[in-house]
C-alpha positions in Angstrom: -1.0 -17.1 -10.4 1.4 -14.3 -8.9 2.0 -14.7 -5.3 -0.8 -12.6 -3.4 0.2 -9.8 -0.9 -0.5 -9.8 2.5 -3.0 -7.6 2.3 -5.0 -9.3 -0.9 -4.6 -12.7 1.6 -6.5 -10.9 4.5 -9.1 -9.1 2.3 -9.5 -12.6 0.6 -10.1 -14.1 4.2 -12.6 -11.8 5.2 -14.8 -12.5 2.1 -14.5 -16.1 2.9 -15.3 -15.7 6.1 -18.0 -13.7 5.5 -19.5 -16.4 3.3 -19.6 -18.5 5.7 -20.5 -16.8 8.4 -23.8 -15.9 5.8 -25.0 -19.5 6.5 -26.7 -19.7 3.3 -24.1 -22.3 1.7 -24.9 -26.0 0.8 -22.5 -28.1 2.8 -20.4 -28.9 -0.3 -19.6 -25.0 -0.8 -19.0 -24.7 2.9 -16.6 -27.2 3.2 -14.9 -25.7 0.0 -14.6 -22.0 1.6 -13.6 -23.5 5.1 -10.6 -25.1 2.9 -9.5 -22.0 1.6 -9.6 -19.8 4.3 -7.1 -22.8 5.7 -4.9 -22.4 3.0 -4.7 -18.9 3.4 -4.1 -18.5 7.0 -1.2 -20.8 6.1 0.5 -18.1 3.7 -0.3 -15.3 5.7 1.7 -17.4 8.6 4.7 -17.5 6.2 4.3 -13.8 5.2 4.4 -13.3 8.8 7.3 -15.3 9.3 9.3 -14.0 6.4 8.0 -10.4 8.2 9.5 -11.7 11.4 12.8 -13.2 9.7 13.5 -9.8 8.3 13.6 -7.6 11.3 15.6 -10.5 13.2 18.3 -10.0 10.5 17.8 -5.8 10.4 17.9 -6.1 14.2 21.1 -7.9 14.2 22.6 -5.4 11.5 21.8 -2.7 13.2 23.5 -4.6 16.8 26.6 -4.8 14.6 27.0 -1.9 13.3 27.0 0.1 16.5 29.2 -2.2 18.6 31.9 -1.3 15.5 31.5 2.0 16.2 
């Protein structure tokens, strides 16, 4: 499976969530969504990270570039 995009993570979460939230779920499928929307606030932390990362190092670039000016 192709790594999901922010975005596909969060709408993902929000269905699980929302299955949940439903009540309507023997305790089997419950745990089973409550899993998953772990793993997925787990890779939308490392998106967020890598997100982060990014403008640390553009940041930085940017710093340079003007102080050789």
């Amino acid at each position: 499976m192709a790594k999901q995009t922010y975005k596909e993570l969060s709408d993902e979460l929000s269905r699980v969530m929302s299955e949940l939230e439903r009540g309507d779920l023997d305790i089997d499928e419950a745990v089973r969504c409550y899993e998953r929307g772990l793993a997925i606030v787990k890779e939308l932390e490392v998106h967020l990270k890598n997100a982060e990362n990014k403008v640390v190092q553009l940041k930085a670039k940017t710093l340079d570039e003007i102080e050789e000016e």
